[in-house]
C-alpha positions as CSV (number, residue, x, y, z in Angstrom):
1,X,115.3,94.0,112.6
2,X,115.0,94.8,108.7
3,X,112.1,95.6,107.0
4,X,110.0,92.9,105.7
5,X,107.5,92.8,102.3
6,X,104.9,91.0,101.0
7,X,105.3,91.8,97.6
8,X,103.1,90.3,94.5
9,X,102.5,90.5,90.8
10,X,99.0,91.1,90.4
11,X,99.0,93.9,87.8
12,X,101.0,91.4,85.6
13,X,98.0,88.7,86.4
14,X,95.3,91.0,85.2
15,X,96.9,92.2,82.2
16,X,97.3,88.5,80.8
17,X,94.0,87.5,81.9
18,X,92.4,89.4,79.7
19,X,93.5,92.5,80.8
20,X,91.4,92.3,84.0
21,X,90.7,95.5,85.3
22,X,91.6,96.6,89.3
23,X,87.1,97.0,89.6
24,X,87.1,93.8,88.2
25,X,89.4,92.0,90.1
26,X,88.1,93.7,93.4
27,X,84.3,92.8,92.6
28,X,85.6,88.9,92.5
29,X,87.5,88.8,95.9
30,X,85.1,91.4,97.6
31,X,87.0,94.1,98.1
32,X,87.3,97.9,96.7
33,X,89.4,99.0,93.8
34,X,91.8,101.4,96.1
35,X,92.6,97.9,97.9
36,X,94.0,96.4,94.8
37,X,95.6,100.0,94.0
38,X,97.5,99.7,97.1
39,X,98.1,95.7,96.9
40,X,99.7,96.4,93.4
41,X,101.7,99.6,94.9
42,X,103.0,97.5,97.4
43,X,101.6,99.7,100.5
44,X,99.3,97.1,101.6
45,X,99.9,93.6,102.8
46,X,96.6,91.8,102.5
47,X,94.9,89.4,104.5
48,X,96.0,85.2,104.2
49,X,92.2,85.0,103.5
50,X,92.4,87.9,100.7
51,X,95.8,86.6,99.5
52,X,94.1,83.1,98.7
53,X,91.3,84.8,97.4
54,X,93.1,86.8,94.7
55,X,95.0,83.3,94.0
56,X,92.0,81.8,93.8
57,X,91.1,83.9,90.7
58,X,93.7,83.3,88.8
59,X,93.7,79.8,89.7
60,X,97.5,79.7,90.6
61,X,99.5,78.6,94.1
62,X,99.5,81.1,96.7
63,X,103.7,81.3,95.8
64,X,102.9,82.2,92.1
65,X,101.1,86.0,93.3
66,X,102.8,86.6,96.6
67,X,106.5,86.4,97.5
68,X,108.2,87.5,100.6
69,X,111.0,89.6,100.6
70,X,113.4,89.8,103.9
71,X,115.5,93.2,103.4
72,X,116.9,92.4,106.9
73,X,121.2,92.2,106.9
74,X,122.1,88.9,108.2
């Protein structure tokens, strides 16, 4: 079985609302900064709850901040 990542484009998000900074994006969803660090580094899958959360903010489809990647070899 292949590895599998949730990946996302947050950091682009925050930059073009406003440039939106990690605290400030955290303090909306309820979380801490080092847990959007690690969402944006890609070493943290959130939560379905989080992940509609952080959507929620930039008022965009769940499929517009996260996408799935499948790096397993058929």
């Amino acid at each position: 079985m292949g590895k599998h990542l949730v990946g996302n484009h947050i950091r682009r998000l925050r930059f073009n609302q406003d440039e939106m900074t990690q605290q400030q994006l955290a303090d909306l969803v309820g979380v801490t900064r080092q847990t959007i660090v690690a969402l944006e580094k890609g070493n943290y899958s959130p939560s379905l709850e989080l992940a509609f959360r952080i959507a929620r903010v930039f008022n965009l489809p769940l499929e517009e901040v996260f996408f799935y990647e499948d790096s397993a070899k058929e």
